[in-house]
Residue, then its C-alpha position, 0 to 999 in steps of 0.5 A: x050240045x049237052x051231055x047224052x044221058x041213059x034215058x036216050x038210049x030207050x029200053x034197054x032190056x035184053x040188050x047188051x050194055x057195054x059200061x065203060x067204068x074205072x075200077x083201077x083201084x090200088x092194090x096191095x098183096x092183091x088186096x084192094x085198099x081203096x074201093x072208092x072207084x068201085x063204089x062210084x060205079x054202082x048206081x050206074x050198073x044198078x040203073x041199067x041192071x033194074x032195067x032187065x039190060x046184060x052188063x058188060x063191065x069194061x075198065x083198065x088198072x094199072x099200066x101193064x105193057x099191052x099183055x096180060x099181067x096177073x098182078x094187074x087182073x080185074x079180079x079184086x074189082x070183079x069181087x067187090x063189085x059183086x059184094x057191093x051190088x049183092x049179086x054174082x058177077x062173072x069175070x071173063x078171062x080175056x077182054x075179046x076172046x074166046x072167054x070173053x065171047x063166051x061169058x057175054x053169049x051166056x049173060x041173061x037179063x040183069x046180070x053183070x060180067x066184068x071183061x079182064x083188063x082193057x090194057x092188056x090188049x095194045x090197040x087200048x092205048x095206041x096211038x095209031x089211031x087204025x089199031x085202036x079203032x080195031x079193038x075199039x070194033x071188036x069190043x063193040x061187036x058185044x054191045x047194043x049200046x055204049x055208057x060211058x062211066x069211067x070219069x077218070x078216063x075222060x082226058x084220054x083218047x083210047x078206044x074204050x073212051x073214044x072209039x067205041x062211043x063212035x061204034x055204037x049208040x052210046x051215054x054218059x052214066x049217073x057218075x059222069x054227069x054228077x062230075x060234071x055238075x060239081x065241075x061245072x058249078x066250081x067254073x061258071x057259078x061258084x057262091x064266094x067267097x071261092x077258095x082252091x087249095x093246091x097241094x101235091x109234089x109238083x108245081x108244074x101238074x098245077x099250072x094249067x089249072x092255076x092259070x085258068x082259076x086266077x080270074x075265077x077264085x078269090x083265094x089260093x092256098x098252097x101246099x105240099x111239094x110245089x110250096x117250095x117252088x112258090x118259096x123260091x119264087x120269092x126269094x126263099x132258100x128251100x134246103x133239099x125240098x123238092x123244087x123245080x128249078x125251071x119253074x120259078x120264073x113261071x110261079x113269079x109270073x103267076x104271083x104278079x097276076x094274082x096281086x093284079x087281079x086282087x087274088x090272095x095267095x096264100x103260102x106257108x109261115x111254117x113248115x116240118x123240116x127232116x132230116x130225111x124222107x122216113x117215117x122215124x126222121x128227126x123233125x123240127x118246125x121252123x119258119x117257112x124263111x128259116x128252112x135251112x137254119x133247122x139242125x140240118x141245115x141245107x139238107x132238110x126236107x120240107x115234108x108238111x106244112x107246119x101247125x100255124x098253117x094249117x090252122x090258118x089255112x083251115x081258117x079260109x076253108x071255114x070261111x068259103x063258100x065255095x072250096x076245091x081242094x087238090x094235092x096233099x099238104x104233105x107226105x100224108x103217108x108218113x104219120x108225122x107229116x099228116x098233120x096238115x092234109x088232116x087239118x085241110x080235109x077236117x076243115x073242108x067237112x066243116x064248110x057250109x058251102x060246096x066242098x069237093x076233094x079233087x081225085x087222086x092222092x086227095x081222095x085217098x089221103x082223106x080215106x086212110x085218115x080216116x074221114x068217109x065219103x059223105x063227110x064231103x059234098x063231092x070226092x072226085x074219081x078222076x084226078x087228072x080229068x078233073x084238073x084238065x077240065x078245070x084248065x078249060x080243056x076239052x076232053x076228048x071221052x066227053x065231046x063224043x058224048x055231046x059235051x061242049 
């Protein structure tokens, strides 16, 4: 089966469309500092709006614990939608209540309302899969139809992703389906060479995705915090990294694959050593053997990867064809351990060949160092659903709409 699109719902005009979207954006004082999932949502909402069909914008943010929760509103989002499509855009009190029913009796042809959070309601992620169907069923009493748009969500079987697609006709939106064949060119047709940068603090988010890719790529660079566990894994000491102990018979599992399939992992040569995790810490750059022959002995804190690397690294990234990139080199919100996620996100915009940022602290690392969008042949909004997808696991909000 493939993947229903808008075109298989019909005419759309006059009928009330339930969009599905992620605009679980950060915040801060209630500012929004990343609006990259907003913006992701726009040509989905513009499709359907041109269309003459009512709106009914539906997303979460944050985790609030199944009740309403003021510093989690959809408000800030609601905004900027309405900045970014140029047109009012209502937001409705509650998500099924008697606000909600009435902000969607009084919509009109093209226009948007946004719903209030979806996870102040508890059947959003319930467990229990009657409770979830229950909310699932009172959402889907405003809607003629169903398009599901909120990649981000995809690996997760709520009631805005799963039940609700089951309650009424329903479609992936243009953000979904462009997902879709980024992710899919990256696993069944990549052009090589194929590199896949894996950063982030820990190994153990990686190692689906590691497993699945060996076969699949010919390089592997690692940084960030789980390069410390791959040190280990060789015989290295780490000083005070982050490590995960448990993990490091695993990595020696995957080193020995890799050298079997003739896979080049890539690690390290240098590292910026601290003595603290701050942003005013003593730092050195020492080798990645030497972690704890720095001043600071057993107590320094690997935070980035040093210059040689990132040159190096930079240097494979040029030289592919193909490139995924998911986790930063090091703590990137510290301006003197930026270094290295800067140096892989410049080289990823110099590659000749698809480069794609894998979601999460990738796409915000690249845009508070300042590169746009564009710079990229594909930023990712869903972190997590992009790296199950790449494991080879099905996800539970794109099977309903006919992905196998």
């Amino acid at each position: 089966m493939t993947l229903r699109t808008i075109d298989s719902l019909g005419p759309l005009a006059g009928k009330r469309v339930v969009v599905r979207c992620d605009l679980n954006v950060p915040l801060k004082d209630g500012v929004i500092t990343d609006d990259g999932r907003v913006r992701a949502s726009i040509p989905t909402i513009r499709a359907l709006t041109s269309q003459g069909a009512r709106v009914i914008v539906v997303s979460h943010l944050g985790r609030p614990e199944g009740a309403p929760d003021p510093k989690y509103s959809l408000a800030p989002a609601a905004v900027r939608l309405g900045e970014l499509l140029e047109a009012p855009v209502a937001l409705a009190s509650d998500t099924v209540g008697p606000d909600a029913e009435a902000k969607v009796a009084a919509l009109g042809d093209g226009e948007v309302l946004v719903l209030e959070n979806l996870r102040f309601n508890p059947g959003e992620t319930s467990k229990d899969g009657a409770e979830r169907r229950a909310f699932a069923e009172q959402l889907a009493a405003f809607a003629d139809a169903v398009v599901s748009d909120g990649f981000g969500v995809v690996h997760r079987k709520q009631a805005s992703v799963w039940d609700l697609e089951q309650l009424r006709p329903s479609a992936a939106g243009l953000l979904i389906a462009a997902e879709l064949d980024v992710l899919d060119r990256l696993t069944e047709s990549p052009e090589r060479p194929y590199a896949v940068v894996l950063g982030g603090s820990k190994v153990s988010d990686k190692l689906g995705v590691i497993a699945h890719l060996l076969p699949r790529v010919d390089t592997l660079l690692i940084g960030g915090g789980m390069l410390f566990t791959f040190l280990a894994a060789k015989g290295h000491p780490v000083g005070s990294s982050l490590l995960e102990a448990d993990q490091i018979e695993t990595v020696r599992g995957y080193l020995a694959k890799a050298e079997e399939l003739g896979v080049d992992i890539v690690l390290p040569t240098d590292i910026v050593v601290a003595a603290s995790f701050s942003a005013d810490a003593e730092h050195v750059v020492t080798t990645a053997e030497a972690i704890e022959e720095t001043p600071f002995g057993a107590s320094g804190l690997g935070l980035d990867i040093g210059p040689e690397t990132a040159a190096a690294f930079a240097e494979r990234i040029r030289g592919s064809k193909t490139v995924f990139w998911n986790g930063p080199m090091g703590v990137f919100e510290l301006a003197p351990f930026a270094a290295g996620t800067r140096a892989i996100a410049g080289a990823l915009t110099e590659t000749e060949g698809l480069s794609v940022v894998g979601g999460g602290d990738s796409a915000a690392a690249v845009r508070q160092l300042g590169f746009a969008d564009d710079a990229f042949g594909h930023i990712s909004t869903g972190g997590g659903a992009s790296l199950e997808f790449l494991e080879g696991k099905k996800l539970p909000g794109l099977e309903v709409l006919g992905w196998q």
